[in-house]
Phi, psi and omega in degrees: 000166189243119167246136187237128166273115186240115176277143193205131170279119173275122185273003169268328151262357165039069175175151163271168208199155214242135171251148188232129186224130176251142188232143173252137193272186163255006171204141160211152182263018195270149203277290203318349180233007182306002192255012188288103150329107194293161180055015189266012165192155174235170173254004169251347178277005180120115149277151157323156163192161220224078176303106189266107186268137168282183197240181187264140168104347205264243227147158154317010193210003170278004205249325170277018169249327212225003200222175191235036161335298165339310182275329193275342203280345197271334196253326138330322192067035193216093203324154150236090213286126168252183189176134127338124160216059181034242162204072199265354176051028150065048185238162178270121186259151178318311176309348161143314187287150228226038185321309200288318198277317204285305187282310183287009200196292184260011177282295178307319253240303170289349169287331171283352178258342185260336185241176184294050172246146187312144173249352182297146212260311156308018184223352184238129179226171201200129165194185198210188174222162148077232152303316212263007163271297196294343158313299175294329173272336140351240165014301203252359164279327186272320169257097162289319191289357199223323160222145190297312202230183173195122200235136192240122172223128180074007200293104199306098194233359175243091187282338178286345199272278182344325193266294193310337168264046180274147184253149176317333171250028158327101189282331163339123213250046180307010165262333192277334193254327185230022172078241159268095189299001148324306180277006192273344174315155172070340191274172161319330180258018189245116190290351178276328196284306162312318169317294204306309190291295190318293190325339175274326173266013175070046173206124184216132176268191189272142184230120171254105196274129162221161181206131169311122173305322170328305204316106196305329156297011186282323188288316195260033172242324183282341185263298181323278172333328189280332195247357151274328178293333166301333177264349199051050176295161183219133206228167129263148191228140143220134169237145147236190181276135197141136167233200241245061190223165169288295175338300197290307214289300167347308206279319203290321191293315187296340163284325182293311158302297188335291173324265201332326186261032194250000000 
């Protein structure tokens, strides 16, 4: 596989900013990718490609740092893009930075112009961990028209129960990310209140859910389910033994493709 580290000026954040993009090559001699399959993808129809979101505290680099994303994406055939988005829960913040703008609109929009990926809407996908679970399904429920699948591992997806709790090491500016943390049930940033709006315009993307039993998010993943499975979303759930760690997100992400490519 080829991984490149990309430097660029983003004008929704108006500053430069460093992209980590994994491209999967058709051979390699590394023994860990010798099972690749030839022709299982091309570079002029386009590769699939997987926009990967951090968690709070993390980077463009977290996912290459602690996860073995390289290999799967290589045994896959399928780019995969990370980005920095501080711990912006991926919202246009009051404060100036344009997150929500930078990952639906103008993050695909230079990938597709620079590297060898599908520009087709059945082929972009978005998922996360953490922040960046409730991020991903955030993105592709508010852009449909722009992503296919969505995979949530671990994901702060009950954002009013959350916000309504803050804990002391929270790093989180929520009034700087969602305005009146007061107003978000029912609001744009509320993902049952988004479900409902896709399901209206007939365009719902496919969504894959996992959660640690372990996790300080479980309970408040099982109060979430309960009130999404009531509109009758139709999801994937995985649960396993595990908590809010790189070990459960490693096992999951490598299932999570298998799902997109289902």
């Amino acid at each position: 596989m080829a991984v490149m580290e990309v430097h660029y000026y983003s004008y929704s954040l108006k500053s430069n900013i460093t992209l980590n993009v994994i491209i999967p090559t058709i051979t390699s001699n590394e023994a860990i990718t010798d099972s690749v399959v030839q022709n299982k993808y091309s570079y002029a129809d386009g590769l699939p490609v997987l926009y990967l979101l951090h968690g709070a505290y993390g980077d463009a680099f977290s996912w290459l740092r602690f996860s073995n994303i390289d290999r799967y994406a290589q045994e896959k055939g399928i780019a995969v893009v990370m980005a920095s988005a501080e711990n912006s829960f991926y919202q246009n913040l009051q404060s100036g930075k344009q997150y929500e703008t930078f990952f639906a609109e103008e993050l695909p929009q230079f990938i597709q112009s620079v590297f060898p990926v599908s520009k087709a809407k059945d082929k972009t996908y978005i998922g996360g961990f953490s922040m960046g679970g409730y991020g991903a399904w955030f993105l592709a429920l508010s852009y449909p028209e722009t992503f296919a699948k969505s995979v949530s591992l671990s994901g702060a997806l009950d954002l009013p129960d959350l916000v309504s709790n803050p804990q002391p090491d929270y790093p989180f500016n929520f009034a700087d990310a969602f305005g009146d943390v007061k107003a978000i049930q029912g609001s744009r940033y509320d993902l049952l209140q988004l479900y409902q709006q896709a399901k209206q315009k007939g365009v719902i993307p496919q969504l894959y859910q996992a959660i640690g039993t372990e996790d300080f998010l479980y309970q408040s993943t099982q109060k979430f389910n309960q009130d999404f499975d009531a509109l009758g979303a139709v999801y994937h759930y995985e649960e396993a033994t595990g908590g809010h760690d790189w070990d459960f997100w490693d096992t999951q992400i490598k299932k999570a493709l298998n799902w997109l490519f289902t």
